[in-house]
C-alpha positions, 0 to 999 in steps of 0.5 A: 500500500501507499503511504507517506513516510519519514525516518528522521525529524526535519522540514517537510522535504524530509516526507515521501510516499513510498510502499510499505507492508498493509496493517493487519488489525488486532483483535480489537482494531478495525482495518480502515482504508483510508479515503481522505486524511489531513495535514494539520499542526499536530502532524507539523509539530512531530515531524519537526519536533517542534517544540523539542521536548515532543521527542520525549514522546515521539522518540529522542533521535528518530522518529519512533511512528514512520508514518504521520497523520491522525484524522481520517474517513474511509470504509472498513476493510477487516475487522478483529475477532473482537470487534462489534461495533462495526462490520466491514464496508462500514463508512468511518471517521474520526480520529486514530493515534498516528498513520493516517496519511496511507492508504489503509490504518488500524485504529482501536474499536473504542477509539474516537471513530464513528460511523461518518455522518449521512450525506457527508463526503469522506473529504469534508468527514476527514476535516472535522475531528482533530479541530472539533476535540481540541475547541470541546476541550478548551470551551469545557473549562469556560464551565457555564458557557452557554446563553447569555454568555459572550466569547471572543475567539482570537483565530476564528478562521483555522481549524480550532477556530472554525470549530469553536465558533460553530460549537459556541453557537451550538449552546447558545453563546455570543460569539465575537470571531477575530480573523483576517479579512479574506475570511470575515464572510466565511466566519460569519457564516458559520454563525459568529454573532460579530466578526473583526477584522484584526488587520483593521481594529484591535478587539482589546482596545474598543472597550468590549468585555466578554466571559470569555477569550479563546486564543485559538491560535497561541498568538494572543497573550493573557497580558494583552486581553486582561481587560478585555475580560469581565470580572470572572472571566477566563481566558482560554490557549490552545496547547500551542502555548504549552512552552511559554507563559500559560502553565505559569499564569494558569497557576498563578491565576487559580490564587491571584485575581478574577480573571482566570487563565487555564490551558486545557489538555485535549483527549481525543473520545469517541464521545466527542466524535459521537457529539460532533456527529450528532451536530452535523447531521442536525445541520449545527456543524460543517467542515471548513477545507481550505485546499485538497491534494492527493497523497503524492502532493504531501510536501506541497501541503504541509508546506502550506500549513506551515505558513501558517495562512490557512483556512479551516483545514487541508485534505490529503485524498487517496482516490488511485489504484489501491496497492 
């Protein structure tokens, strides 16, 4: 089967697709093959072992998974003896631990994986978990975020942000979406009560207070929105600011002030996939794919992630002759 591969930590260049031994699922794995998959920040983080201390869990030297890629959609093609949620030829989506840019992956039957929504392509089912999890997890710690709640999302056009501001909405919060000007209607269009264009106005300087601040992107700060905050508030950083002020000010603030800073850890649950599920077939949650390219196209992609430009997410489809 095709996949993509990497032997050492590098730039994208250090990608390839290559042909490598099909995967036999375990007892309690499934066998999917793969229609659709993703590049998204994750993916970047690992190859390039950026931040360095991902080493200590990817491997010190070398990578210790050759093959990238978590978020997936496809058709079952085996399942293990113990399997009994799903039947081979069943449509999947979700999310496994690592190998999802090939042509086939074993993923756990309790894993974050479903059957794919009704009426969903495999592209736009592939694009939806990773960012989805990520923006459960953080909105969580805003604990009572619902109606008569206000959020301002900082990023509301990449993955985590285009989730959120879907997932706000779905409980009935205000939400205010920071993003660039390319993508204001687009945002708005996923539900966002007020939108900014940060290339024209700073949201911390127009006198706006909200319950909550999500930095979907690790390129806000807490210093920088505190006043943005009513009292109470809490604001919100994805794992992207896991090396620099967040673990300290997420401790300092639980004891100091009235306004909290918290850095959640997603877990990705086949809870939450189920949940993401049930909002896309109730028309409350769409995917947002800025570009698509086959497998083969894998360093022109993820040199596009990389950029940082992005809009929603990328696609990696797998449409040729099956190896």
């Amino acid at each position: 089967m095709r996949a993509v591969v990497f032997d050492r930590y590098g730039p994208p260049e250090v990608l390839r697709v290559e042909d490598v031994e099909r995967p036999v699922p375990k007892a309690d794995e499934v066998l999917v093959r793969v229609h659709a998959t993703t590049v998204n920040r994750s993916d970047c983080g690992f190859r390039a072992a950026d931040p360095f201390f991902a080493r200590f869990f990817t491997g010190p030297l070398r990578p210790k998974y050759r093959t990238p890629g978590t978020e997936l959609a496809g058709k079952l093609a085996a399942v293990g003896d113990a399997v009994s949620q799903f039947a081979v030829g069943d449509e999947v989506f979700g999310l496994g631990r690592n190998g999802a840019n090939a042509e086939y992956v074993c993923v756990r039957e309790d894993a974050a994986l479903a059957h794919k929504p009704a009426g969903m392509t495999f592209e736009e089912a592939a694009a939806v978990s990773d960012g989805a999890c990520i923006a459960l997890a953080c909105l969580r710690r805003a604990k009572d975020l619902g109606e008569g709640k206000s959020i301002v999302i900082y990023g509301a056009s990449g993955s985590i942000g285009t989730a959120a501001v879907q997932l706000a909405k779905s409980v009935g919060a205000h939400v205010t979406a920071v993003c660039n000007t390319k993508n204001v209607e687009l945002v708005r269009s996923l539900g966002a009560d007020e939108v900014i264009d940060y290339t024209q106005e700073d949201f911390t300087r127009d006198g706006e207070t909200y319950d909550v601040v999500f930095d979907a992107v690790g390129k806000h700060s807490f210093r920088r929105s505190r006043g943005s905050l009513k009292k109470g508030g809490i604001y919100l950083e994805t794992d992207l600011g896991f090396m620099w002020h967040v673990p300290a000010l997420a401790l300092l603030t639980r004891w100091i002030g009235d306004k909290k800073v918290t850095l959640p850890i997603p877990a990705y649950t086949k809870g939450d996939i189920l949940y993401v599920k049930e909002l896309i077939e109730a028309g409350r949650y769409r995917a947002v794919i800025d570009r698509t390219y086959p497998l083969e196209d894998v360093v022109e992609a993820t040199r596009y992630v990389e950029t940082g430009q992005k809009t929603g997410n990328v696609v990696l489809t797998l449409n040729g002759v099956v190896r």
